[in-house]
PAPA-319507 format. One record per residue: x, z, y of N, C-alpha, C, O, CB in turn; residue number from 1. Coordinates in Angstrom, 1 decimal, always signed. Glycine has a CB too. Example, Ala and Ser with C-alpha at 12.3 -4.5 7.8 and 13.67 -1.06 7.14 Angstrom:
2
SITE;+13.2;+7.8;-5.7;+12.3;+7.8;-4.5;+13.2;+7.8;-3.3;+14.2;+8.5;-3.3;+11.3;+9.0;-4.5;1
SITE;+12.8;+7.1;-2.2;+13.7;+7.1;-1.1;+12.9;+7.9;+0.0;+13.4;+8.0;+1.1;+14.1;+5.7;-0.6;2
***
This chain:
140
SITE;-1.6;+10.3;-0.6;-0.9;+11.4;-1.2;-0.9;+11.2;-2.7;-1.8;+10.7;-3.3;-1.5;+12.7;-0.8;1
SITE;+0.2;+11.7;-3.3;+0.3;+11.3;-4.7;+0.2;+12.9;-5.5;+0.4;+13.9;-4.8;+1.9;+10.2;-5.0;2
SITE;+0.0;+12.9;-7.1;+0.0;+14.3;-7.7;+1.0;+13.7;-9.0;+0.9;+12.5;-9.3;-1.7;+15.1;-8.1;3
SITE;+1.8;+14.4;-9.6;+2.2;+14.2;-10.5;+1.4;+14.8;-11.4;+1.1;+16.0;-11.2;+3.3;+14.4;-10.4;4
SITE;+0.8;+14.2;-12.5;-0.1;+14.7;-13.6;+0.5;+14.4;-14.9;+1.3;+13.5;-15.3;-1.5;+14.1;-13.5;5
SITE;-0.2;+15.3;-15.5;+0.0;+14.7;-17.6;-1.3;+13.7;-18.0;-2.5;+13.7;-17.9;-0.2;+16.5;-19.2;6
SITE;-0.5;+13.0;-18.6;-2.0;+12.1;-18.9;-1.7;+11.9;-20.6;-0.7;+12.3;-21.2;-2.3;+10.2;-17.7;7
SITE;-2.4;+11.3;-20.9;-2.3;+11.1;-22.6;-1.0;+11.0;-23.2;-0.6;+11.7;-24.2;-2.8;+9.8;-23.1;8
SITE;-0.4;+9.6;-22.2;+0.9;+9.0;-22.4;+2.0;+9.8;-21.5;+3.1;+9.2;-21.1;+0.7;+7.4;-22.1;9
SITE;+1.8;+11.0;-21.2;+3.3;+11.7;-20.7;+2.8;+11.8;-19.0;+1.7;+11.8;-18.5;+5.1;+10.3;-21.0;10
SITE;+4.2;+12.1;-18.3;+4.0;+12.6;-16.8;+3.5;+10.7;-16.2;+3.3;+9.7;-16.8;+5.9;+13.5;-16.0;11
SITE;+3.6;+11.1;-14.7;+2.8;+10.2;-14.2;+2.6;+10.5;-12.5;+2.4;+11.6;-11.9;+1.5;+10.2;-15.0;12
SITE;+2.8;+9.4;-12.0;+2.3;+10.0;-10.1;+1.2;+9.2;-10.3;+1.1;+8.1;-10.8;+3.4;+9.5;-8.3;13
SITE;+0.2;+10.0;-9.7;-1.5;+9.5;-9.7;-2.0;+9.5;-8.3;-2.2;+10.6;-7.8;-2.6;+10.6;-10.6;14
SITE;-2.3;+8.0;-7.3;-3.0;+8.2;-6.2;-4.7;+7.7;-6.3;-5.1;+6.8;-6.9;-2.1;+7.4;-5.2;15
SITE;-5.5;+8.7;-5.5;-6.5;+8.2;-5.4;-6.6;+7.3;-4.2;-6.1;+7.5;-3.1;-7.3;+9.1;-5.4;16
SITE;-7.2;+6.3;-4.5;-7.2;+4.5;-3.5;-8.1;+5.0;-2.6;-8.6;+6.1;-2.8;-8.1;+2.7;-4.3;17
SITE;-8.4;+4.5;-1.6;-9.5;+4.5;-0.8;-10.9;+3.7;-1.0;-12.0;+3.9;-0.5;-9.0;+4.3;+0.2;18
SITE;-10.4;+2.6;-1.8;-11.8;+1.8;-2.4;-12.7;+2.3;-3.8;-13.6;+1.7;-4.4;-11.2;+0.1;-2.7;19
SITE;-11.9;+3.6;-4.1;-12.7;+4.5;-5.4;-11.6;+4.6;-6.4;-11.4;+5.7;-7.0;-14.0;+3.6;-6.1;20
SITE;-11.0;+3.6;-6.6;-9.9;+3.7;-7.9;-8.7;+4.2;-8.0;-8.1;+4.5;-6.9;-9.5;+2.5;-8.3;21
SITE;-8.2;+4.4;-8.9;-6.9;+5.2;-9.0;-5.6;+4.3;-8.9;-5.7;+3.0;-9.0;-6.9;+6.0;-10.5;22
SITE;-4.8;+4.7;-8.7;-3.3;+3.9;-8.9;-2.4;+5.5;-10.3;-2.5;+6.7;-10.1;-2.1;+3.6;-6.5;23
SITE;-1.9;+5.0;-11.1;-1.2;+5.4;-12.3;+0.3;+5.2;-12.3;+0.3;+4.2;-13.1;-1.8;+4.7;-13.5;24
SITE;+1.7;+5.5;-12.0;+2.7;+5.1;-12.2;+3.5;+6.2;-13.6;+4.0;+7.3;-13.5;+3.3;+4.9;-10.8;25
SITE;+3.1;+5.2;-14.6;+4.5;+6.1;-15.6;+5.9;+6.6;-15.0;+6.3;+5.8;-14.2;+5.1;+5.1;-16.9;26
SITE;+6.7;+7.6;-15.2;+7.9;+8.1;-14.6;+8.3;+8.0;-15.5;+9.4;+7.7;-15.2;+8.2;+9.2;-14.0;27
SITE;+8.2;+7.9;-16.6;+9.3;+7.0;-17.9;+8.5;+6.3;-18.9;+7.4;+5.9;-18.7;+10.3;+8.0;-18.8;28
SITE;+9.1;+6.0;-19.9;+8.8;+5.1;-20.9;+7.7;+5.6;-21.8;+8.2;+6.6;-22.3;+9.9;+4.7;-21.6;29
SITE;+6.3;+5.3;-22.5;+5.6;+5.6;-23.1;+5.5;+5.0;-24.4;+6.2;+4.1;-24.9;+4.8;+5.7;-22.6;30
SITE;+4.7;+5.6;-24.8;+4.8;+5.3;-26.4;+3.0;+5.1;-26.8;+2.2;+6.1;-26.6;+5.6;+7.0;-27.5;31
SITE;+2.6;+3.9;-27.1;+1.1;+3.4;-27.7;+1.1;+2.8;-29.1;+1.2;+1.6;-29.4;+0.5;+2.3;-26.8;32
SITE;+1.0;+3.7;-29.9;+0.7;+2.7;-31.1;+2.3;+2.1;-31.9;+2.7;+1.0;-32.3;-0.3;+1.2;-30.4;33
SITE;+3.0;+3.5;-31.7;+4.5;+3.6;-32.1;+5.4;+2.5;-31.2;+6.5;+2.2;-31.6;+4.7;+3.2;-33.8;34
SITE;+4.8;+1.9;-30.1;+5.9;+0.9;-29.5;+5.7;+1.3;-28.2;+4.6;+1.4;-27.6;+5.8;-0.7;-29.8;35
SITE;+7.4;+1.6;-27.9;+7.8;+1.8;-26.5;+7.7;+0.8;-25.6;+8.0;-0.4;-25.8;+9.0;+2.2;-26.3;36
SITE;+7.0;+1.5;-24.2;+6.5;+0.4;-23.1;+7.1;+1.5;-22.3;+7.0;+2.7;-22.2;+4.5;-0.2;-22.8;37
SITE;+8.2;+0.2;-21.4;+8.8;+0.6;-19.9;+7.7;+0.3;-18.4;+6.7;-0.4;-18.4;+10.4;-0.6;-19.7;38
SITE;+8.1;+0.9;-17.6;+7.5;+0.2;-16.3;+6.6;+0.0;-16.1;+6.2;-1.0;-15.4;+7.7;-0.7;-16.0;39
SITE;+5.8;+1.1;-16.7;+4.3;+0.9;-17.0;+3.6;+1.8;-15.7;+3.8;+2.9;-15.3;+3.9;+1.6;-18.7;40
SITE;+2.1;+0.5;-15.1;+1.5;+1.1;-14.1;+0.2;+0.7;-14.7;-0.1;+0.1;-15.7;+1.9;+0.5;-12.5;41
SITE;-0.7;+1.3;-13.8;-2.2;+0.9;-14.2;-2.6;+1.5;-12.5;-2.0;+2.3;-11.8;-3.1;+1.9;-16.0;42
SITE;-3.9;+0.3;-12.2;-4.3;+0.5;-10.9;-5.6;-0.4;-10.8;-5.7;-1.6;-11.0;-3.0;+0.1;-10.0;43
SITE;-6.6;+0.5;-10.3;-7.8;-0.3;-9.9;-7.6;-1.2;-8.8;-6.7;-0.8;-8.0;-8.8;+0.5;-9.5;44
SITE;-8.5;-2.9;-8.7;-8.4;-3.7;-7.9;-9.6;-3.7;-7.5;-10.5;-3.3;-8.3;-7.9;-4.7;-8.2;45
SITE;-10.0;-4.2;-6.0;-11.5;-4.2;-5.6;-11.6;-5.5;-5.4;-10.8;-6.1;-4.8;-12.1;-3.2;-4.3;46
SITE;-12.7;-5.9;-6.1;-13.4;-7.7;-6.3;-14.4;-7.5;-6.8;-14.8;-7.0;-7.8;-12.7;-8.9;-7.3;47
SITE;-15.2;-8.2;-5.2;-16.4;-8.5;-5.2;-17.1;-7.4;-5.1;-18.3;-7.3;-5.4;-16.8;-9.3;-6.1;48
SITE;-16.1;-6.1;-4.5;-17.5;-5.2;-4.5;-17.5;-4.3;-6.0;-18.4;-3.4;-6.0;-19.2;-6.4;-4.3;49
SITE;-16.7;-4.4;-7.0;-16.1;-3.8;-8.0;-15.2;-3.6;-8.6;-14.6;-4.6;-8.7;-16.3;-3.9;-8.4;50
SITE;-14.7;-2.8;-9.2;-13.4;-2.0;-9.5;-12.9;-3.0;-10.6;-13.8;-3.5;-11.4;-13.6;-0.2;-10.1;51
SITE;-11.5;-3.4;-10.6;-11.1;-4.0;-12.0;-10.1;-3.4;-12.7;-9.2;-3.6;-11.9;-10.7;-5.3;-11.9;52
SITE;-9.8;-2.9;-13.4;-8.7;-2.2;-14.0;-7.7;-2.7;-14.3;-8.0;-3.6;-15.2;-9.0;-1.8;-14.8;53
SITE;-6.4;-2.7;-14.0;-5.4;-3.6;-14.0;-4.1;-3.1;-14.3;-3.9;-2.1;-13.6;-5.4;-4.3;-12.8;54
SITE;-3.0;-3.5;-15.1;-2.2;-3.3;-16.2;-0.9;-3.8;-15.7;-0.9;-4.7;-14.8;-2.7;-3.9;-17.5;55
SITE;+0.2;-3.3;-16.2;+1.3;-3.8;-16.2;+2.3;-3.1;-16.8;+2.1;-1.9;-16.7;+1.5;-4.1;-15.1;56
SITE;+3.5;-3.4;-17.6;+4.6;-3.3;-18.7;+5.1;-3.9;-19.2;+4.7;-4.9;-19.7;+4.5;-2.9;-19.4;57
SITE;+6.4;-3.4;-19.5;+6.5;-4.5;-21.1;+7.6;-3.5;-22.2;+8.1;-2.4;-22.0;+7.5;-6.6;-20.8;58
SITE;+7.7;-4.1;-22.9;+8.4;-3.7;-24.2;+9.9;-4.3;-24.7;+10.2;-5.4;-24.3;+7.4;-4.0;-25.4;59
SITE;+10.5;-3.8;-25.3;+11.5;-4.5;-25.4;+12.2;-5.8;-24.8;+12.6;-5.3;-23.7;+11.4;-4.7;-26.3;60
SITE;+12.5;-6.8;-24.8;+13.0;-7.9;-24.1;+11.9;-8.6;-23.0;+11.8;-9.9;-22.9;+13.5;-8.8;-25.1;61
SITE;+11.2;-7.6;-22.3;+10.5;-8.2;-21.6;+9.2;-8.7;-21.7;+8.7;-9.2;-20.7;+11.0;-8.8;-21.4;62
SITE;+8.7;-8.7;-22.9;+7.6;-8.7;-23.7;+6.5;-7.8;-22.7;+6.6;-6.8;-22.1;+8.0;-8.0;-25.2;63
SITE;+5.5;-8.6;-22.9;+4.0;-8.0;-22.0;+4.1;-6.9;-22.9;+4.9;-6.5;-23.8;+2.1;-9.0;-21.9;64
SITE;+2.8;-6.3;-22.5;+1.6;-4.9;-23.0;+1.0;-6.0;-24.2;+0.6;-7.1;-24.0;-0.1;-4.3;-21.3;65
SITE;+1.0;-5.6;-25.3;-0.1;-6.2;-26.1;-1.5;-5.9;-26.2;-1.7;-4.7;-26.2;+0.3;-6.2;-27.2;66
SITE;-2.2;-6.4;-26.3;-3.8;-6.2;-26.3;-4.2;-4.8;-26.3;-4.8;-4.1;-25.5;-4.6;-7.0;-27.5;67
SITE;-3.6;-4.5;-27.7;-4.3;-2.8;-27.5;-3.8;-1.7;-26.2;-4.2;-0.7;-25.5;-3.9;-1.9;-29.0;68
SITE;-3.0;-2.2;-26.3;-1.8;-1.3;-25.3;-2.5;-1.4;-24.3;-3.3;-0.4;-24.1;-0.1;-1.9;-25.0;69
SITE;-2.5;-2.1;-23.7;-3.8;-2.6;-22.5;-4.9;-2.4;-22.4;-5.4;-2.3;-21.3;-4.2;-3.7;-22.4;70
SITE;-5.5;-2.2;-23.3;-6.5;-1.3;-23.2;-6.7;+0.0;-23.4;-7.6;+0.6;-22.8;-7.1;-1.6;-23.6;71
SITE;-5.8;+0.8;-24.5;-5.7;+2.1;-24.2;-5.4;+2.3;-22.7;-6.1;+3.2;-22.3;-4.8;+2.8;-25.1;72
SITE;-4.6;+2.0;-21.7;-3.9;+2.0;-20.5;-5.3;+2.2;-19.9;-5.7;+3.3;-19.6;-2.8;+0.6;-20.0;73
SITE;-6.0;+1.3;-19.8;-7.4;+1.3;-19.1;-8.0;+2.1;-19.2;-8.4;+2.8;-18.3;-8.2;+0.6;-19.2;74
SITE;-8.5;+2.2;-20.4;-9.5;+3.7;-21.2;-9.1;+4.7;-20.2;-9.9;+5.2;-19.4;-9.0;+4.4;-23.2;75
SITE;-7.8;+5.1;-20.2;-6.9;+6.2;-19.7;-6.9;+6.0;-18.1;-6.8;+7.0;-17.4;-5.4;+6.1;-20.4;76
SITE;-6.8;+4.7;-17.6;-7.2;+5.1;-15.9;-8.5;+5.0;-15.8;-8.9;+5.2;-14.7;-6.7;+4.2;-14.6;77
SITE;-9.4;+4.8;-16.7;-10.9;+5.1;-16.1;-11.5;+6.3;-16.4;-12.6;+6.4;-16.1;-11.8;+4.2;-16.5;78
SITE;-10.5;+7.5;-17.3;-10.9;+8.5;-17.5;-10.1;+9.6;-16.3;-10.6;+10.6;-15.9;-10.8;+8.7;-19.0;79
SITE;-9.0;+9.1;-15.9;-8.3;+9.7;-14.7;-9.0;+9.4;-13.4;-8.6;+9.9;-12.3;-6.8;+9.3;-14.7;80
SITE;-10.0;+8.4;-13.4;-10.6;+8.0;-12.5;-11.6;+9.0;-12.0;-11.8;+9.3;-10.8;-11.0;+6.9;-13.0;81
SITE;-12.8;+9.7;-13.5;-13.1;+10.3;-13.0;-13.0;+11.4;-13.1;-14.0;+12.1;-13.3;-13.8;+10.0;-12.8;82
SITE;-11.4;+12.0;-13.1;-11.4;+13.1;-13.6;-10.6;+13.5;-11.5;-11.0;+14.6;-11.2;-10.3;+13.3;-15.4;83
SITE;-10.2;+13.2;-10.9;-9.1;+12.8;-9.7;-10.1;+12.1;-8.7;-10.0;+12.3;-7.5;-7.7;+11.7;-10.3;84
SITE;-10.9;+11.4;-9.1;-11.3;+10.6;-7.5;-12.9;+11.8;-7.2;-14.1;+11.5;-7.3;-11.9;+7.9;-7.8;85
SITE;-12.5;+12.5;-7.0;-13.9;+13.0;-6.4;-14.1;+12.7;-4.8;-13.4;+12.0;-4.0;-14.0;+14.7;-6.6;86
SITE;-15.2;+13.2;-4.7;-15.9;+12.7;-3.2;-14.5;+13.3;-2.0;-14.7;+13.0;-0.8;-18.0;+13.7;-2.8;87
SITE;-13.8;+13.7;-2.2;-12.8;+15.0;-1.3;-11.8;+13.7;-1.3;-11.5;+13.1;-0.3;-12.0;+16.9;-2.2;88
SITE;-11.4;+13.4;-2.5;-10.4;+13.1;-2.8;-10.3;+11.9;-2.1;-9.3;+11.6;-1.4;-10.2;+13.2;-4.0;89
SITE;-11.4;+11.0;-2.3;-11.7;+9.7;-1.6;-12.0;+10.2;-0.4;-11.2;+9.4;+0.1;-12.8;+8.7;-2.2;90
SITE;-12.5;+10.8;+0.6;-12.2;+11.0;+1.8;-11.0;+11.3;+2.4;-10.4;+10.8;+3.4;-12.9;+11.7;+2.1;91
SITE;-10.7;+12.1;+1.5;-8.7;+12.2;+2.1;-8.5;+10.4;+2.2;-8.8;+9.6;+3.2;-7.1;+13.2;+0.3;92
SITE;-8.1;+10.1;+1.1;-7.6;+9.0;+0.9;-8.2;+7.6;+2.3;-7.6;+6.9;+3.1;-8.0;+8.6;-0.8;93
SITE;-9.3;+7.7;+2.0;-9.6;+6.7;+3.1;-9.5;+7.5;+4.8;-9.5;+6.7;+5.8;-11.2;+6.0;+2.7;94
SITE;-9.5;+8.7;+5.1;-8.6;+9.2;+6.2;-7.2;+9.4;+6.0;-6.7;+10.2;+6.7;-9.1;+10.3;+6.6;95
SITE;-6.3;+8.8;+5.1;-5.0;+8.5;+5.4;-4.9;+7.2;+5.8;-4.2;+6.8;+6.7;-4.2;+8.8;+4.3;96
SITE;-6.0;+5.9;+4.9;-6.1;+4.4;+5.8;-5.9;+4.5;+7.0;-4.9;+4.2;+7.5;-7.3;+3.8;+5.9;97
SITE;-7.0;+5.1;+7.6;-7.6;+5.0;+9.0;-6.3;+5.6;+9.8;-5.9;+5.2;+10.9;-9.3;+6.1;+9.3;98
SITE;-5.7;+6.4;+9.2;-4.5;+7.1;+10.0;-3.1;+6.5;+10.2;-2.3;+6.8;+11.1;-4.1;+8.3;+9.3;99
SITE;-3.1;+5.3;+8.8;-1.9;+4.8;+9.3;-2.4;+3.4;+9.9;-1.7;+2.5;+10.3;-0.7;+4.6;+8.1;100
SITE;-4.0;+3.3;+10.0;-4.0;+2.1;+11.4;-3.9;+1.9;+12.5;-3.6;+1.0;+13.1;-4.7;+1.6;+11.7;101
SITE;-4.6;+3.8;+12.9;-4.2;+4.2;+14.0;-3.1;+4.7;+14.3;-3.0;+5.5;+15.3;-4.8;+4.6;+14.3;102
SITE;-1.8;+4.4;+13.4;-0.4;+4.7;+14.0;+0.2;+3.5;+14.1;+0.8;+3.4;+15.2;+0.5;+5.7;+13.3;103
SITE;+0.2;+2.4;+13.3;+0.0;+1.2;+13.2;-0.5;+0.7;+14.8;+0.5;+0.7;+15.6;-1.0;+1.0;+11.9;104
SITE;-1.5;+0.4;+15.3;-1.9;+0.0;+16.4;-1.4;+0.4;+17.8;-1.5;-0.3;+18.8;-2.9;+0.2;+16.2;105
SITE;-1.0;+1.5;+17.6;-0.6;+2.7;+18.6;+0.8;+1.9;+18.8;+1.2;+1.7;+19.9;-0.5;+4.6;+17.9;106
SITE;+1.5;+1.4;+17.7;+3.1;+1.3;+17.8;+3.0;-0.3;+18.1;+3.9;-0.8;+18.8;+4.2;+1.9;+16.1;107
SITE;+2.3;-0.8;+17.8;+1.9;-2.5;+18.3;+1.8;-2.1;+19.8;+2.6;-2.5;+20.6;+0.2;-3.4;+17.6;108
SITE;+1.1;-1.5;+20.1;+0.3;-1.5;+21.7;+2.0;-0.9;+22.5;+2.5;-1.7;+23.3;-1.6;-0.1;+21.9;109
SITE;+2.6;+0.1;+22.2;+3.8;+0.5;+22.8;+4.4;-1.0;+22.5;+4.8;-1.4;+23.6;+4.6;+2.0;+22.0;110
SITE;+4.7;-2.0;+21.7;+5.7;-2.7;+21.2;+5.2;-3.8;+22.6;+6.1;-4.2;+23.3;+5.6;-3.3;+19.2;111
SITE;+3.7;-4.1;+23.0;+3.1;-5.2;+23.8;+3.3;-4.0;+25.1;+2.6;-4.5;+26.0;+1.3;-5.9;+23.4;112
SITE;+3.7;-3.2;+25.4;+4.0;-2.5;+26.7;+5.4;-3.3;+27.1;+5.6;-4.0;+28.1;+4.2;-0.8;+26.6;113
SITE;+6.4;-2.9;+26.1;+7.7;-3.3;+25.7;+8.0;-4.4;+26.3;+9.0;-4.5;+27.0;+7.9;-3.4;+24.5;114
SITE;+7.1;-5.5;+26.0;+6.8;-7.0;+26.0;+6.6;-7.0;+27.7;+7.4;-7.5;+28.6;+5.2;-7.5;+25.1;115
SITE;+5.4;-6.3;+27.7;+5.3;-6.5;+29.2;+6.0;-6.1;+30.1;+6.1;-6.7;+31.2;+4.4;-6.2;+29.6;116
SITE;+6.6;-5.0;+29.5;+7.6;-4.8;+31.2;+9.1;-5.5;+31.6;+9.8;-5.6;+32.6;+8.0;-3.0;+31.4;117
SITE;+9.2;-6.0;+29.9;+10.5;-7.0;+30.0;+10.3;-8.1;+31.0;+11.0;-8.3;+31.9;+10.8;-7.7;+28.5;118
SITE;+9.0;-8.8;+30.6;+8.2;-9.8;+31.1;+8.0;-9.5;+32.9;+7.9;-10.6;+33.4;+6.7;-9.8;+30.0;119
SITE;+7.9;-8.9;+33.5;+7.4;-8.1;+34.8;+8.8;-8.2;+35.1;+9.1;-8.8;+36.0;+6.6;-6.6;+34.7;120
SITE;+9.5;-7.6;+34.4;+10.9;-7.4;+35.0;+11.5;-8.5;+35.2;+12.0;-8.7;+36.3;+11.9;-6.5;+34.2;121
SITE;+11.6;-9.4;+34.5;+12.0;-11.1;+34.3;+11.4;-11.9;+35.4;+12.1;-12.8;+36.0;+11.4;-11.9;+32.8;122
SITE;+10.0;-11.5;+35.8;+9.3;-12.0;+36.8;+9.6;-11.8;+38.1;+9.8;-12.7;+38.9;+8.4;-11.7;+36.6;123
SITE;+9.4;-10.3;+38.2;+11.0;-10.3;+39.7;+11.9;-10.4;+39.7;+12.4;-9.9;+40.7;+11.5;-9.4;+40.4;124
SITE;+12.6;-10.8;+38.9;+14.0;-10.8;+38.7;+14.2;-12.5;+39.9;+14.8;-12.9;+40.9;+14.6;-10.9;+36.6;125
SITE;+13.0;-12.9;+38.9;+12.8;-14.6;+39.4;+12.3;-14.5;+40.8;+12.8;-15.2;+41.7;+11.6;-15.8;+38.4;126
SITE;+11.4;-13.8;+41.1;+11.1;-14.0;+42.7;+12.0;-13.6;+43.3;+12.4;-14.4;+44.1;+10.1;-13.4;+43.3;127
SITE;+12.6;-12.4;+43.1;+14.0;-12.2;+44.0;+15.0;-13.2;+44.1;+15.6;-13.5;+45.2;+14.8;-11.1;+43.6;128
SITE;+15.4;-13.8;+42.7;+16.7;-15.6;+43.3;+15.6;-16.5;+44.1;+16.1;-17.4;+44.9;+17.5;-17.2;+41.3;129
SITE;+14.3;-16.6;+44.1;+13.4;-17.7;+44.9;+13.8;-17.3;+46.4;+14.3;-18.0;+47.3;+11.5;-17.6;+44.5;130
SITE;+13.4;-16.0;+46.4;+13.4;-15.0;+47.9;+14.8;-15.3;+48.4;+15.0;-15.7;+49.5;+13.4;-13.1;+47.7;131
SITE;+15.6;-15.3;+47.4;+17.4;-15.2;+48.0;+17.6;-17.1;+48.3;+18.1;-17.6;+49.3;+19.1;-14.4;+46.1;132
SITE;+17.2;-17.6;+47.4;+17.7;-19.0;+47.3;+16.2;-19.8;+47.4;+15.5;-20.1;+46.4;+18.7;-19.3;+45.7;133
SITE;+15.8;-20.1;+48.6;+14.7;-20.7;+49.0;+14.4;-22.3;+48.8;+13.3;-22.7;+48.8;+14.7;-20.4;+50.4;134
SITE;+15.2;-22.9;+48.6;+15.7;-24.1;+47.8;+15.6;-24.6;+46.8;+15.4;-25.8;+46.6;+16.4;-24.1;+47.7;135
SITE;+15.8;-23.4;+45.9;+15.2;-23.3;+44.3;+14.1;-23.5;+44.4;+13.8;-24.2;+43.5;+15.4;-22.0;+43.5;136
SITE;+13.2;-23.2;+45.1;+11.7;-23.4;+44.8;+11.5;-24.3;+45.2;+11.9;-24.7;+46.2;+10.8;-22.6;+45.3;137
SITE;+10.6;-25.2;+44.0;+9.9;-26.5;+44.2;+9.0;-27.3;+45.1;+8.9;-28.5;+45.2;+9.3;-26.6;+43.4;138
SITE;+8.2;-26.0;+46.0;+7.6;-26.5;+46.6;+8.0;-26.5;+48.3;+7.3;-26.7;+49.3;+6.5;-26.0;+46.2;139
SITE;+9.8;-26.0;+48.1;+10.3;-26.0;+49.6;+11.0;-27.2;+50.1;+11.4;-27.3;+51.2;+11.3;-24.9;+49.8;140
***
């Protein structure tokens, strides 16, 4: 589930992860240090068992985030981090995982029913021409 929030740098959809960290998506263009940055996300990664804070944007012709920019960005999801991931928030989130595995699995297992009764059906299909045409079979 996502919230649209204000954060330093303007509006924003903010999800809490299920491994603790936040995900950040700018809804438009921000402003750090008088230079406009488009397409700007910020999002915790889990390695090794710890959170990494992780960046993305750019500026005019395609141009990265420059150093500072990048790190204000971070400062700012690790303070939305713990302003948004409380203990609720991360249980929701990791019972929405668990929910789309078990819809996920549910729709595999219907998909291997699917499978099988094509398969079953194909299978008498073939014993009935064996039955009709006794000849066909190899070992007649």
């Amino acid at each position: 589930m996502s919230l649209t929030i204000e954060t330093r740098y303007g509006p924003a959809e903010l999800r809490v992860l299920a491994h603790g960290g936040v995900s950040v998506i700018y809804k438009s263009p921000i402003i750090i240090n008088r230079v406009e940055y488009r397409s700007v996300q910020a999002w915790h990664e889990e390695r090794y068992g710890r959170l990494s804070a992780e960046v993305s944007g750019y500026r005019g012709r395609m141009e990265d985030l420059t150093a500072s920019a990048r790190q204000a960005l971070k400062e700012e999801l690790e303070r939305l981090r713990e302003q948004y991931a409380s203990p609720a928030a991360l249980q929701s989130a990791r019972r929405a995982v668990l929910e789309a595995r078990v819809d996920r699995a549910a729709r595999e297992v219907q998909d291997a029913e699917a499978k099988w009764q094509a398969a079953l059906a194909d299978l008498e299909a073939a014993s009935a021409a064996l039955a009709e045409h006794p000849a066909l079979d190899g070992a007649a």
